[in-house]
C-alpha positions in Angstrom: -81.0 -134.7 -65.5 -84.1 -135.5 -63.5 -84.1 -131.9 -62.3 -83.9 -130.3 -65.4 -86.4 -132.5 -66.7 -88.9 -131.5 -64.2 -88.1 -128.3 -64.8 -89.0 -128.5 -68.7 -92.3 -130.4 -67.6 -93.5 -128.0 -65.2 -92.7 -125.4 -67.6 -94.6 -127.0 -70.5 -97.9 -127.8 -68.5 -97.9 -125.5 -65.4 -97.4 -122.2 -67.4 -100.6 -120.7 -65.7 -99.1 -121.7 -62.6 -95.7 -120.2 -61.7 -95.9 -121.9 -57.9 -95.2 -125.0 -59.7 -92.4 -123.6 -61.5 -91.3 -122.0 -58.2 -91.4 -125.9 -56.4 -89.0 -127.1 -59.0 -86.7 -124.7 -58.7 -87.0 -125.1 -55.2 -86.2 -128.7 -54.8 -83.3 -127.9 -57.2 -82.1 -125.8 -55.0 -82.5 -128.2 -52.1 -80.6 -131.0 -53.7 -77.5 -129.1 -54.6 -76.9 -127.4 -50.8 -77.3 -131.7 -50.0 -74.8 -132.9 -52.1 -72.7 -130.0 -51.4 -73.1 -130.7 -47.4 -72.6 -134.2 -47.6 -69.6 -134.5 -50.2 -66.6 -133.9 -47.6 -67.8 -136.3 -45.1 -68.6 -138.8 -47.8 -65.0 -137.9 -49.1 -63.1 -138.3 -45.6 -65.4 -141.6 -44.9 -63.8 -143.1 -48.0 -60.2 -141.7 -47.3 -60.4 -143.0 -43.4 -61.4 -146.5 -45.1 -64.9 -146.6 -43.5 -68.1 -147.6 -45.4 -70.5 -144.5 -46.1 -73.6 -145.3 -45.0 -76.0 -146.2 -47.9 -78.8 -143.8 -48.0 -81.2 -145.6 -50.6 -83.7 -146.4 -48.2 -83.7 -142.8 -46.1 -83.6 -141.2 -49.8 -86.6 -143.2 -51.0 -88.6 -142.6 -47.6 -88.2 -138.9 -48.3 -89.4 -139.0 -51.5 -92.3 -140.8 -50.9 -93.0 -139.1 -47.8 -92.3 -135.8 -48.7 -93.1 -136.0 -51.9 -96.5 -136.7 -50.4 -96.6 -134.1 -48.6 -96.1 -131.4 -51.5 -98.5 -133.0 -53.4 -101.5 -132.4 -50.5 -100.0 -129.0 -50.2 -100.5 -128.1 -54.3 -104.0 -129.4 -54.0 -105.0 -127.5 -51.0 -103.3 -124.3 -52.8 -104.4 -124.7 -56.1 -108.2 -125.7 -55.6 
């Protein structure tokens, strides 16, 4: 949901800008290869028994950080 909101956002008020566009559909793309790499070992954690690790905190970090990050980038590229 959050993706495809972005991606109806960025579309609304970036449409001179396609590299927007092209960051959206680029973390998309980023979040589903995670959550398709990290569903069997979530999956066999819970069939062993084990706790998953929570990732909350790691997930939030990246975010911010990275999220940071892209942010610098578009202003340095945009102007």
């Amino acid at each position: 949901v959050a993706v495809a909101v972005r991606l109806v956002l960025t579309s609304l008020f970036a449409t001179d800008r396609p590299v927007l566009l092209v960051g959206a559909l680029a973390g998309a793309a980023v979040g589903v290869v995670a959550t398709r790499t990290q569903a069997r070992p979530f999956r066999l954690a819970e069939l062993r028994g084990d706790e998953p690790s929570s990732l909350w905190w790691p997930g939030l970090a990246a975010v911010v950080l990275l999220g940071s990050v892209e942010t610098l980038v578009l202003i340095l590229v945009l102007g």
